[in-house]
N, C-alpha and C positions, 0 to 999 in steps of 0.2 A: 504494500500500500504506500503511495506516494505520500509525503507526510506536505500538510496545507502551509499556506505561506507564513513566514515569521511577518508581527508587527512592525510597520516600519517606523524607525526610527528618524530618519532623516527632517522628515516635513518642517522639523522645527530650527531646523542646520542653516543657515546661510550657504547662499553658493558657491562653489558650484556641486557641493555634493547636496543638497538639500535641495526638496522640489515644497511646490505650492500646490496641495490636491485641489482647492477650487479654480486657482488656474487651470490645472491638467484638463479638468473638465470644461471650463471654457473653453481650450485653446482645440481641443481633439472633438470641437461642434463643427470646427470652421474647416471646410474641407480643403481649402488652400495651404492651412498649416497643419493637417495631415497630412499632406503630403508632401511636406518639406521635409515635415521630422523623417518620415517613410524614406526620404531622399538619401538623407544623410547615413547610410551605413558605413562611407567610409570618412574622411574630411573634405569638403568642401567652401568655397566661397560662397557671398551672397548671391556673386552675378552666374555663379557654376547652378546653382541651387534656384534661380530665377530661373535660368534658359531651362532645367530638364524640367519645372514643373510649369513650362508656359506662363509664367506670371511677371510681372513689370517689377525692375529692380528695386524701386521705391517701395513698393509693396513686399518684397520679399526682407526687408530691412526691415520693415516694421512687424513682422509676424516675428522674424528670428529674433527681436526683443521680447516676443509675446512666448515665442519659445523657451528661449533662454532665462526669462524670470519666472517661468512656470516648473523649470529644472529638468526639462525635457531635452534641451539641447546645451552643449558644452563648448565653450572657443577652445580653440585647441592651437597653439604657437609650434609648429613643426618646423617650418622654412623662415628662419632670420632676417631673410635675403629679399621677403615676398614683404609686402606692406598689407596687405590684404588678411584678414580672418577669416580663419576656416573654422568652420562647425562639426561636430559630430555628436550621435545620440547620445544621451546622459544615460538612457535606459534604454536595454535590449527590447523590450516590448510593452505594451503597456495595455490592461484589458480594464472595462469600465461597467460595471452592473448599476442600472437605476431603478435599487430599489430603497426604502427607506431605513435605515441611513443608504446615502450612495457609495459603495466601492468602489476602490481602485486599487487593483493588483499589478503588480508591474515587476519586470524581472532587470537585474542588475547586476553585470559580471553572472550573469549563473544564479546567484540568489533569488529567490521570490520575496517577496516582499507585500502587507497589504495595509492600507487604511482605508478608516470612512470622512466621509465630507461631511 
């Protein structure tokens, strides 16, 4: 028997390891920034992460705020050399039951993890 997800701890953490569960659920309404965060499995720019999700770079700038202070997405400093920020997931997946309280489970490095909103 698989054993259910440990509470998580995080929510109350500052970033970039803490997330905002009533963000998450905001932000995973708006199908534009599902599918950014869905974008990001490896690191990416704003303007790499605009072209494959057909969305206007201005717009893709303000979701990855929406992203990123939801704790959904992580800046990542890989290339010194690049001026540019690259994104990648914060979390491997993230699932959302609405029931009262609302859930959200979401996995992290391999961990499960859950809270309520």
């Amino acid at each position: 028997m698989t054993p259910g997800p440990l509470p998580c701890n995080l929510k109350a953490q500052d970033r970039p390891t803490g997330c905002d569960p009533p963000a998450i659920v905001e932000t995973v309404s708006d199908d534009e920034a599902r599918a950014m965060f869905l974008a990001c499995t490896e690191p990416k720019t704003a303007k790499e992460i605009a072209t494959e999700c057909d969305i206007p770079t201005s717009t893709a700038y303000r979701k990855l705020d929406k992203l990123t202070n939801a704790g959904m997405l992580t800046p990542v400093d890989e290339d010194q050399s690049s001026m540019a920020t690259r994104y990648v997931k914060s979390m491997d997946c993230i699932s959302i039951t609405y029931d009262d309280p609302v859930q959200i489970e979401c996995v992290k490095s391999g961990l499960r993890l859950s809270c309520e909103v």
